[in-house]
Structure formats: structure tokens, C-alpha cells
Residue, then its C-alpha position, 0 to 999 in steps of 0.5 A: x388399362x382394362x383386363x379383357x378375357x377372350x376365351x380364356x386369354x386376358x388381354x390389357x386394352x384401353x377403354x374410354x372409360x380408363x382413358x377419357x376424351x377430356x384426359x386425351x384433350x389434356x394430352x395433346x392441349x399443346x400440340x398442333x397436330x399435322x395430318x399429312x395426306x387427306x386421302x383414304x384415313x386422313x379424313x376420317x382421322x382429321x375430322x373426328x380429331x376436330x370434331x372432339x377438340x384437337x388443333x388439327x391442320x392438313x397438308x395437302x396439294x393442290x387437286x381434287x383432294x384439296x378441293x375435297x378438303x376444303x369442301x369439309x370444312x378445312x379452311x385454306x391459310x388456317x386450317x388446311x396447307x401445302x404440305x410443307x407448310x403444314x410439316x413446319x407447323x405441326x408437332x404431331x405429324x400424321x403421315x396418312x400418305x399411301x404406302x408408295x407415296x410416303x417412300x417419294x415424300x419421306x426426305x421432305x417429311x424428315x427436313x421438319x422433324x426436329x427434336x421433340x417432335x412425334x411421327x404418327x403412322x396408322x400402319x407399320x410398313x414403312x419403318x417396318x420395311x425400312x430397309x426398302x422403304x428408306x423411313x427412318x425417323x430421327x433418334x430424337x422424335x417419338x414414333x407411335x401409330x394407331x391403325x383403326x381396323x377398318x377403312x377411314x369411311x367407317x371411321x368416320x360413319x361410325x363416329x358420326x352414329x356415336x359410336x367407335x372403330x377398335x384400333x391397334x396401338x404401338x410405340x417404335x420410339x420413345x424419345x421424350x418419355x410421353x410417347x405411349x401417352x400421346x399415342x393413347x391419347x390420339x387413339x381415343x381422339x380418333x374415336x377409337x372403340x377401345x385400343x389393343x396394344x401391339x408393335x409396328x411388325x406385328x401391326x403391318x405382318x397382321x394387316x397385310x394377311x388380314x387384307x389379302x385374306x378375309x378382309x377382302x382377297x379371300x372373300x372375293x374368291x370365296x363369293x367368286x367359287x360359289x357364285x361360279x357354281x351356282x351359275x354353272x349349275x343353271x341358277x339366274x344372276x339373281x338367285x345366285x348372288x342374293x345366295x351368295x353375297x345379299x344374303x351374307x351382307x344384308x342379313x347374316x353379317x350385321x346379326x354377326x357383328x352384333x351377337x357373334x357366329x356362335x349365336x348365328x349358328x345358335x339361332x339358324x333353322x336346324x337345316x342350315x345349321x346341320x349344313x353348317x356344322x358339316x362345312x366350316x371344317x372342311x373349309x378350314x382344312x382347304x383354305x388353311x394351308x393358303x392363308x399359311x403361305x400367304x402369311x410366310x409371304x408376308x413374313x418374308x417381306x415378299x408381299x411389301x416388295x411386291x406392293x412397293x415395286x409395282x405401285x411405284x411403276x410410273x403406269x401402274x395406275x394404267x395396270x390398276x383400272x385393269x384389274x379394278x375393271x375385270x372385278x367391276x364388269x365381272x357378271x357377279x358385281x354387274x349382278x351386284x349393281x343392279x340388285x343393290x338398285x333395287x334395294x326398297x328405300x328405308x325411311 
């Protein structure tokens, strides 16, 4: 493993250069690997796997995802199954299915693993939670994730362009011996960046905060205050959402993502840089006390009960598109649409 040093904590991670792609080919030369579900990470998972040389299969019902499935190449009777079929044949079972959806499926997953084989998670909620979740592997398999830190879209657009999503990796259960190996291995086949280790508790207890908070729950209010006092305050939709959400996206983020805030703040007229320096203080001190609540939530098993109650109601899609509507015909996303209409096209 590599020695990183984050601003004066060194960190052991895993590279591409220690952990080669043609070492995690070696790996997993012998395994059938099963990805269970094809709807949200399983297809950038499975398709960046088959694209680097894995023996990948996908389990499936029959339905639009299916149909999705096949229309990315995965042949039916070959390559892409029912799902039983598919948990028969693997031996590295990827179990990608929704939170709620791997609670209903678990007793049929639990039929096929027989000894020796490996239960792989890209998130640590069901055996983390097993207590209301009821997922308990067998003593005899070996248990592991890796969870790319990003959507499967991303994982998949940014392995097309060469590049690589960072994934955490963590071992629950090592019955072979050669579970932290493979687990290595299936993060680098997934076209992981670099991999840090983590647990299955610390992995689900980061991610339900990082969600619920900056990833998208905390962003969304933040854009949704200033864009409300903006438009209070007599500013057009246009002006307020280009100052609030284009700017931040379109311009601000991506020189983030490549050089850090520091450099931002560096490199910003002295004005907003002033205002900058004067801000993220306060900001700090309001919004700090809600992400410790929200964190002690998370902690307490509140937020999984919450997740597993409502989303295993029989209408809870019904509920859901009500929510989804309020965001989506809410004046800043409708602002939003039309501003992103008008965006020139590149060549």
C-alpha cells in the first residue's frame, strides 16, 4: 500500500501502480463474478468489470432493466439471467439491489452461498443494520465491499475518459483467507481511482451523513435559502439561479475538483475573496450543530429505520414522485431546466 500524507495524517491507500490491473485479472482469473441488481451501480460496476477482462454475469428480472441490460451488451443465456440462475453460477455475488430490495431478496440470495464463496456490497447497510435488515452471511463465505464514492453514472463516464471514481474498501468476513485480496482486486476492476480502507460501519455511518448533508440534502437547502432571498429581494430567476447554482456548478466546482478551495480562494478577485474569508466561518458555526444532529442520527440507527420503514411501504413510490415533483416543479429546478436549455452547444 501507498503512504499518503493529508495535511499532516499519512493514510495507507491502494493505487493502480502497487495494485495493477493485470494482478487483479490474476486474482479473480477463476471466479464467475454475479452482479445482483442492474440498477443504479450495477452497470457502471458490471460494464467497466467486463470492459477490463472479468467474467461478469448479471442477474436480472424481467422488465425495462432487463431490456436495459441487454441494450448494453449483456446477452441473454450467456452473459445476463434471472437472478437465481445467475446466484447459482456466480462466485463473487455482487449484491447491488437497493437497500429495501436486498432486505425482500435476502433468503433467496442466502440458498446460493455455499462455502467458499464471496458476498460483495458496494455499501454497508444491510449487514451493518442486520438487526432490522435480517442479512446475515454465512460463517463460510467471505464478505467485503467497495463503494466508489460517486453515482454508478460517474463511475462509468469517468472510466470511459480514462479515468477513476476513489472507492472505500472494507472486509466483514474472511473465511478463506484471500478475502482482502479479492476485495483489492474487484476495486481496481471497477476502475476505482485509488482505494482507502475502511469498515462496514464506518463506510454506511460516513455515507448516510455525507448524503443527507453536502452530497445532496444540505446542498439543496443551501441553493434553496439563497436562491429564496435573491428572489425576495426583486432578482429575475435568471440572475438568481445563475448566482447560485450555474455559476457554482459550471465554473467554480470543476476548478475545485481539479486544484482544491485553497487555490479557489487564492485565485478570486480580492473582492469575493474578502467576502469569502468573512463567510465560511459563520456558515461553519450555523450549519455545524445540524450536521452533528444529523450524524447522532445516523449513529443511533435512526436514519436506517426511517429508510427501511418508509421504502418498504407498498406505496411508497406513490409518496416518492410527491416529493420528487415538489423539487422538480419547485421555480429554482424549473429556472434551472431552461437555463441548462440554453447552454451554447461545445464541439
Amino acid at each position: 500500500m501507498a503512504q499518503i500524507n493529508f495535511g499532516g495524517t499519512v493514510e495507507e491507500v491502494v493505487t493502480r501502480e502497487e495494485f495493477p490491473l493485470e494482478k487483479a485479472r490474476e486474482v479473480l482469473a477463476n471466479e464467475t463474478i454475479a452482479v445482483i441488481g442492474y440498477g443504479v451501480q450495477g452497470p457502471g460496476q458490471g460494464l467497466n468489470m467486463r470492459d477490463n477482462g472479468f467474467n461478469v454475469i448479471v442477474g436480472q428480472r424481467k422488465g425495462k432493466t432487463y431490456d436495459k441490460a441487454i441494450a448494453d451488451g449483456w446477452v441473454p443465456g450467456e452473459t445476463l439471467f434471472e437472478i437465481e440462475e445467475a446466484l447459482e453460477k456466480g462466485t463473487i455475488i455482487c449484491f447491488l439491489l437497493s437497500d429495501a430490495a436486498q432486505i425482500e431478496l435476502w433468503p433467496t440470495v442466502k440458498k446460493y452461498l455455499t462455502a467458499g464463496k464471496s458476498l460483495y456490497f458496494s455499501h454497508g447497510f444491510g449487514v451493518t443494520y442486520n438487526d432490522q435488515t435480517g442479512i446475515v452471511p454465512p460463517a463460510d463465505v467471505d464478505v467485503f465491499l467497495v463503494a466508489p464514492k460517486g453515482s454508478g453514472t460517474s463511475l462509468r463516464r469517468l472510466f470511459v475518459e480514462g479515468k477513476g471514481l476513489n472507492s472505500s474498501f472494507a472486509v466483514f468476513q474472511n473465511a478463506t483467507g484471500e478475502a482482502r485480496t479479492k476485495c483489492i482486486a474487484m476495486g481496481i476492476g471497477v476502475g476505482s481511482g485509488y482505494l482507502f480502507e475502511t469498515d462496514f460501519y464506518r463506510e454506511v455511518t460516513s455515507d448516510l451523513t455525507g448524503e443527507r448533508g453536502t452530497l445532496m440534502g444540505a446542498i439543496q437547502g443551501i441553493f434553496a435559502a439563497q436562491y429564496e432571498v435573491l428572489r425576495e429581494n426583486g432578482h429575475s430567476p435568471s440572475e438568481a439561479f445563475n448566482e447560485t447554482v450555474e455559476e457554482l456548478t459550471q465554473s467554480l466546482m470543476p476548478l475545485v475538483a481539479e486544484n482544491g478551495m485553497d487555490w479557489m480562494y487564492a485565485n478570486c478577485s480580492t473582492t469575493a475573496q474578502r467576502g469569502a474569508l468573512d463567510w465560511w466561518k459563520p456558515f461553519k458555526e450555523a450549519t455545524k450543530p445540524v450536521f452533528q444532529q444529523l450524524y447522532n442520527s445516523v449513529k443511533s440507527g435512526e436514519q436506517a429505520n426511517i429508510s427501511i420503514t418508509r421504502n418498504s411501504q407498498p406505496d411508497y413510490r406513490e409518496k416518492l414522485e410527491v416529493e420528487l415533483a415538489e423539487l422538480r416543479d419547485s421555480e429554482m429546478w424549473q429556472a434551472g431546466a431552461a437555463v441548462r436549455s440554453l447552454r451554447p452547444e461545445r464541439n
